[in-house]
LUMTIVEX-616457 format. One line per 8 residues: number of its first residue (from 1); for each residue x negated, y, z negated of C-alpha. Coordinates in Angstrom, 1 decimal. Layout:
BEGIN
NUM> X Y Z  ... .
***
This chain:
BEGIN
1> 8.6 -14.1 -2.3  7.1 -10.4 -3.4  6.3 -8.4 -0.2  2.7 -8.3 1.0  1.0 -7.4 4.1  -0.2 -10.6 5.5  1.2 -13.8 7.0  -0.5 -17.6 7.7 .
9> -2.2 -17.4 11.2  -5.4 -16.4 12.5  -5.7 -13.5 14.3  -7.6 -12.4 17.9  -8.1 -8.7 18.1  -6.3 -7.3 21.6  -6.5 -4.2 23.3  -4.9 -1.6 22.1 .
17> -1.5 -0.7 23.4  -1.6 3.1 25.4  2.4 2.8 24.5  3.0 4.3 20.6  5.5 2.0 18.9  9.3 3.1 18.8  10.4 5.3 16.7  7.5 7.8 17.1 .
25> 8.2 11.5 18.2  5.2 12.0 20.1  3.0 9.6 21.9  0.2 8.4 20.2  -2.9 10.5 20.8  -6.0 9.8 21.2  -8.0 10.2 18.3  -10.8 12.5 19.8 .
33> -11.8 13.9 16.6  -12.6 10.3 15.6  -11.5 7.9 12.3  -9.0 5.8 10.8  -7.9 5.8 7.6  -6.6 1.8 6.8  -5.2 1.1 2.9  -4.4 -2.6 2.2 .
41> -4.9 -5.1 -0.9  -6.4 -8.4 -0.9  -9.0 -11.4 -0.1  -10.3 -12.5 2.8  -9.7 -16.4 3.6  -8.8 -18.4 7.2  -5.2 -18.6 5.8  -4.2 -14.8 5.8 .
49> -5.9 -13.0 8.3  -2.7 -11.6 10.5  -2.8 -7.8 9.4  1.3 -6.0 9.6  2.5 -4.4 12.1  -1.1 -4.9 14.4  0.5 -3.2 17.5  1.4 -0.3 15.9 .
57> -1.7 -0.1 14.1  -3.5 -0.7 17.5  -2.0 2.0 19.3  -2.7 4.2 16.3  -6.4 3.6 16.5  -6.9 4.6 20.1  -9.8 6.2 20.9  -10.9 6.5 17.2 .
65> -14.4 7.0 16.3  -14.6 6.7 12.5  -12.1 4.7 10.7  -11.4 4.5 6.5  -9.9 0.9 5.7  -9.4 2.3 1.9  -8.2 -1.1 0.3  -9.4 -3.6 2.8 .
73> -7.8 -6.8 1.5  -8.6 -9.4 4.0  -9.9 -7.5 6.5  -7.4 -7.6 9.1  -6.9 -4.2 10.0  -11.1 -3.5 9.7  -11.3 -6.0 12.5  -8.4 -4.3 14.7 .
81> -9.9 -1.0 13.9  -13.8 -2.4 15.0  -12.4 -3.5 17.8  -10.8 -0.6 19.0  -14.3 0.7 19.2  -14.3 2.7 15.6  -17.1 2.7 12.9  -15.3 1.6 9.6 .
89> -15.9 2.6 5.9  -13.7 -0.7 4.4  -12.6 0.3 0.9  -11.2 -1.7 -2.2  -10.5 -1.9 -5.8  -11.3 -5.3 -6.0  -14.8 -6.5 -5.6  -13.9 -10.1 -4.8 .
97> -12.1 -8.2 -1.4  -15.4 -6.0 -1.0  -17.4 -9.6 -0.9  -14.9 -11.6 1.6  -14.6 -8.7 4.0  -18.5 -8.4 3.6  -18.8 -12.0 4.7  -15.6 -11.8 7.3 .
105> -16.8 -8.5 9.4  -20.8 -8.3 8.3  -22.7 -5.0 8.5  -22.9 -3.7 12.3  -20.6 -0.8 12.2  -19.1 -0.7 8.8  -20.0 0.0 5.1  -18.4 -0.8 2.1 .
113> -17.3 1.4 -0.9  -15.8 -0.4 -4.3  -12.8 1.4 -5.9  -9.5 2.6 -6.0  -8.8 4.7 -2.6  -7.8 8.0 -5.4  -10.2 7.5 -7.6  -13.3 10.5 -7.1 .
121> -15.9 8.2 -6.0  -14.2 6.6 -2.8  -12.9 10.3 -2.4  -16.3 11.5 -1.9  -16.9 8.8 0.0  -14.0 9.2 2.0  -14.8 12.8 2.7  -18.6 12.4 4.0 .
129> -17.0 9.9 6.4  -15.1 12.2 8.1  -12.3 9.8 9.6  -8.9 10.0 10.9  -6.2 7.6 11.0  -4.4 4.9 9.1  -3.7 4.0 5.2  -1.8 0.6 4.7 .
137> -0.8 -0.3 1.3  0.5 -3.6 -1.2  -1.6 -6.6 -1.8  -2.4 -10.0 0.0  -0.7 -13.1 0.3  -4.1 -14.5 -1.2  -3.7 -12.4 -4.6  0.0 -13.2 -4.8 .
145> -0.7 -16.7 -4.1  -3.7 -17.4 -6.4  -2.1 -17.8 -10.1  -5.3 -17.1 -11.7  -4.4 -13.6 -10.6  -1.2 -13.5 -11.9  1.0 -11.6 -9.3  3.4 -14.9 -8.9 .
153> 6.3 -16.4 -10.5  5.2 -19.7 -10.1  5.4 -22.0 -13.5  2.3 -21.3 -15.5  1.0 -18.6 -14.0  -0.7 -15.9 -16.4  0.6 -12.3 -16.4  -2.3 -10.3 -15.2 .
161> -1.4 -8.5 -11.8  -4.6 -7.0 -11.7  -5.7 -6.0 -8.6  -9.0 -4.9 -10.1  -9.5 -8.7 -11.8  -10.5 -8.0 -15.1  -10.2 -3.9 -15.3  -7.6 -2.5 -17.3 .
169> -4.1 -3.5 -18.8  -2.4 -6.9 -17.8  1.2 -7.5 -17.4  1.1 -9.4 -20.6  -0.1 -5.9 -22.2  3.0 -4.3 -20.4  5.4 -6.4 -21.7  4.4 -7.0 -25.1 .
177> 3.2 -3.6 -26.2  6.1 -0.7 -24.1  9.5 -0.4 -25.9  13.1 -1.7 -24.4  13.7 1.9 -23.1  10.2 2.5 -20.9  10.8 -1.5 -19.6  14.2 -0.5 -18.8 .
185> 13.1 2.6 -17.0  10.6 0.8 -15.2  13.1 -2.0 -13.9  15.8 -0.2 -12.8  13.2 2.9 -10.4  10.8 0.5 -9.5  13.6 -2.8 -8.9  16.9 -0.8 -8.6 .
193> 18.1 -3.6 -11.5  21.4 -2.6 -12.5  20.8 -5.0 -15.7  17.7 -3.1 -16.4  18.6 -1.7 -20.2  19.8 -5.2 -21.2  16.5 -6.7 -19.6  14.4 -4.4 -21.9 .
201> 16.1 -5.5 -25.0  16.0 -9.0 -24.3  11.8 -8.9 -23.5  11.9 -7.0 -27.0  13.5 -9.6 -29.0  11.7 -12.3 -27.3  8.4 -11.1 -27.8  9.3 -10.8 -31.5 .
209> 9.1 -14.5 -31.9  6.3 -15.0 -29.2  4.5 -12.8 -26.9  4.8 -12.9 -23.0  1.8 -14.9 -21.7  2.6 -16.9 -18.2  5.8 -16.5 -15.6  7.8 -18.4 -17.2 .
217> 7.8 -16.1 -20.3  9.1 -13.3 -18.5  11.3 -15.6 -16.1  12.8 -17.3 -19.2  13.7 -13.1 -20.4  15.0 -12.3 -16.9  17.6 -15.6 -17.0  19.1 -14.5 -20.5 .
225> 19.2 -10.6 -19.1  20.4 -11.5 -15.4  22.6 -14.7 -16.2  22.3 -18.0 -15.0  22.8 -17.1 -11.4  19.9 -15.1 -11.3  17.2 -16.9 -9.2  13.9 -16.1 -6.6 .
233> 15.0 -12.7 -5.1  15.6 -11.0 -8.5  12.4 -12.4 -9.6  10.3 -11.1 -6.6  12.2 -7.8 -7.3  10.8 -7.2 -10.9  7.9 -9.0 -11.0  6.6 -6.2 -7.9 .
241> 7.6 -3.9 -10.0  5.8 -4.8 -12.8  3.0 -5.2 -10.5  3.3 -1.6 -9.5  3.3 -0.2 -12.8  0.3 -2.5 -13.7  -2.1 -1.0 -11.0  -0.4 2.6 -11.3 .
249> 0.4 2.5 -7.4  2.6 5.6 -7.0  0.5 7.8 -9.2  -2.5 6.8 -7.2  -0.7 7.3 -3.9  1.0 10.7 -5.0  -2.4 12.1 -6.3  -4.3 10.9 -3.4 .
257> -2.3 11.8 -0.2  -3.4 15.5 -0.4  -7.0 14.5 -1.0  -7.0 12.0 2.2  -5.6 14.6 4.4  -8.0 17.5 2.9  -10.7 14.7 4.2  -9.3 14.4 7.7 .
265> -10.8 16.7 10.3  -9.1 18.9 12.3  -6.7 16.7 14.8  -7.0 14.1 12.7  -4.2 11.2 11.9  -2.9 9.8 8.3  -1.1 6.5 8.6  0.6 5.2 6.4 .
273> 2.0 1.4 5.6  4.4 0.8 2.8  6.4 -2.0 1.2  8.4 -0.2 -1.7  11.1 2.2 -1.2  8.7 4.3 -3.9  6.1 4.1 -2.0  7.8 5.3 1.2 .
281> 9.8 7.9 -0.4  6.5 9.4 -1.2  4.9 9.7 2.2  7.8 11.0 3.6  8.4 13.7 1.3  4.6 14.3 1.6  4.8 14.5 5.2  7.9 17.0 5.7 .
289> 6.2 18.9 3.4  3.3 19.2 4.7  5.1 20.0 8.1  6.6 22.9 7.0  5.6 26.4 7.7  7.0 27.8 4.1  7.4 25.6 0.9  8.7 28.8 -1.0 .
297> 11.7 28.9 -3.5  15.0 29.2 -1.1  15.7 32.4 -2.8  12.4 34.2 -2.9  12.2 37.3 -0.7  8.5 37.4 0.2  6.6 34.2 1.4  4.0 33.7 -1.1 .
305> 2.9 30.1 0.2  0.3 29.0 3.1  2.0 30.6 5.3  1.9 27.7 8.2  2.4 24.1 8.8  -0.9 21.6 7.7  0.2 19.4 10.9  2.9 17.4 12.4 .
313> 5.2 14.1 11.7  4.6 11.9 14.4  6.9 9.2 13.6  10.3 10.0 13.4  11.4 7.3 11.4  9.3 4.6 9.7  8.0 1.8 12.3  9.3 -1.5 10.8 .
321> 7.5 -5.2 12.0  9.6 -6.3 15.3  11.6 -9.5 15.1  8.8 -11.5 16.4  6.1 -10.2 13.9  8.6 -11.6 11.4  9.5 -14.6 12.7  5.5 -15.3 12.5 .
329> 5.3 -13.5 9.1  8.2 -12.7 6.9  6.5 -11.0 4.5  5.7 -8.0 6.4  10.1 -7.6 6.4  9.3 -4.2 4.2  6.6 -2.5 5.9  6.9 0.8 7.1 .
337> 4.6 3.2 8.9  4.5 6.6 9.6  1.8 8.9 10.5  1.0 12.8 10.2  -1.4 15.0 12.5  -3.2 17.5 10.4  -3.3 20.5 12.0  -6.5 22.3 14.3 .
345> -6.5 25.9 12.6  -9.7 26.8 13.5 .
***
């Protein structure tokens, strides 16, 4: 199944852990400054409500005051982050989210803000809050698991992957209207598919004679590409990564990490959860950047850059969900967190 951020249990909010989760470089600190930032996807309903990785998350939010959950999904990590003691701004693209976490988690303590989490309203938003913390990314089980919205593979379900339902392409745009050589490049950096050219031409000819409307059009295009063999695991692969290229999800990421960190004050923390090697790949390269002193050309003589690091990397490597998490939810298998400390110039 495609990768999301949320399993089948109900959940109890804990205390947090004092511990920070292995893998981190420094212990988690409390976040004096105050806020969270939290980015997830999704609805709320009684049968998704586990957030990933909650203990890590938990130990995160320590001692935060003001917490952003910028796509708040089901409203998982909201509730972790409430009951760590934090005010919460909850944040998402889709207003049928905005409306579940409304009724889930109610007013006392949190607001709500419709958007995507780069786009210059929530931005704004973002800054005025003057959080901390955590960003979590992906979308729901509930989204992938509702065919109306078109994120699954199941027979008959239409190709929209929208997770802003009813704003802006569908996947049936995608496939019908981008030539053999931009499908191809989009299947083979988004799904590693090593078939990816031979994909493109076959979604091509097929739309020819009719064009891509439900799963089974493009699952019927990825059998003749792939071969008879092919089967679930190839199409979780390229249906995320239509998905992705749907809802833009890098480009939003790689334009807004700079602006969520300009919004953090001074101490403050910027977590991030991922589920796609793209995704990851950009808040790690983000982060080392940004713990540099000099980002200047190898060869050039005189520093002409900042000058000084914007903060620290206080995960070493990214925290994955422990065996147990995923024995309880096995879609959280590609999470990954890590977190950076924006440094106190004053």
């Amino acid at each position: 199944m495609p990768v999301c951020h949320t399993g089948g249990r109900g959940f109890e909010p804990r205390q947090p852990r004092l511990n920070p989760p292995r893998g981190t470089t420094h212990p988690a600190p409390s976040a004096t400054a105050g806020g969270a930032f939290v980015f997830g996807e999704g609805r709320a309903t009684a049968t998704y409500h586990v957030p990933v990785l909650a203990d890590a998350v938990r130990a995160w939010a320590d001692g935060s005051h003001r917490a952003v959950d910028a796509t708040v999904g089901g409203g998982g990590h909201a509730a972790l982050l409430l009951a760590a003691g934090a005010d919460v701004l909850a944040v998402d693209r889709d207003p049928e989210a905005i409306a579940a976490a409304r009724a889930r988690l109610g007013e006392d303590r949190i607001r709500y803000s419709t958007g995507p989490f780069g786009s210059a309203k929530v931005l704004g938003t973002i800054q005025s809050f003057r959080p901390d913390l955590l960003l979590d990314l992906g979308v729901s089980s509930h989204q992938l698991d509702d065919d109306g919205r078109g994120f699954t593979f199941r027979p008959g379900a239409r190709l929209d992957m929208r997770m802003a339902a009813g704003l802006g392409v569908t996947a049936a745009d995608v496939l019908n209207t981008w030539t053999a050589e931009r499908l191809a490049d989009a299947f083979a950096d988004l799904a590693d598919e090593r078939h990816a050219r031979r994909l493109g031409r076959v979604i091509v000819k097929r739309r020819a004679t009719a064009a891509f409307a439900t799963s089974d059009d493009l699952v019927g295009a990825i059998r003749e590409a792939l071969g008879p063999r092919s089967g679930p695991s190839d199409f979780a692969r390229l249906f995320q990564a239509l998905r992705i290229v749907v809802n833009q999800e890098l480009e939003q990421l790689d334009l807004a990490l700079p602006a969520l960190r300009a919004a953090l004050v001074a101490g403050g923390r910027l977590a991030v959860i991922t589920y796609h090697s793209g995704e990851d790949r950009i808040v790690k390269h983000a982060f080392r950047d940004w713990s540099k002193s000099c980002v200047c050309p190898p060869r050039q003589p005189v520093c002409t850059c900042r000058g000084r690091p914007l903060g620290r990397v206080l995960t070493r490597k990214g925290i994955a969900a422990a065996a147990t998490e995923l024995a309880d939810n096995p879609r959280a298998r590609s999470a990954r967190l890590r977190a950076f400390e924006v440094a106190d110039h004053g």
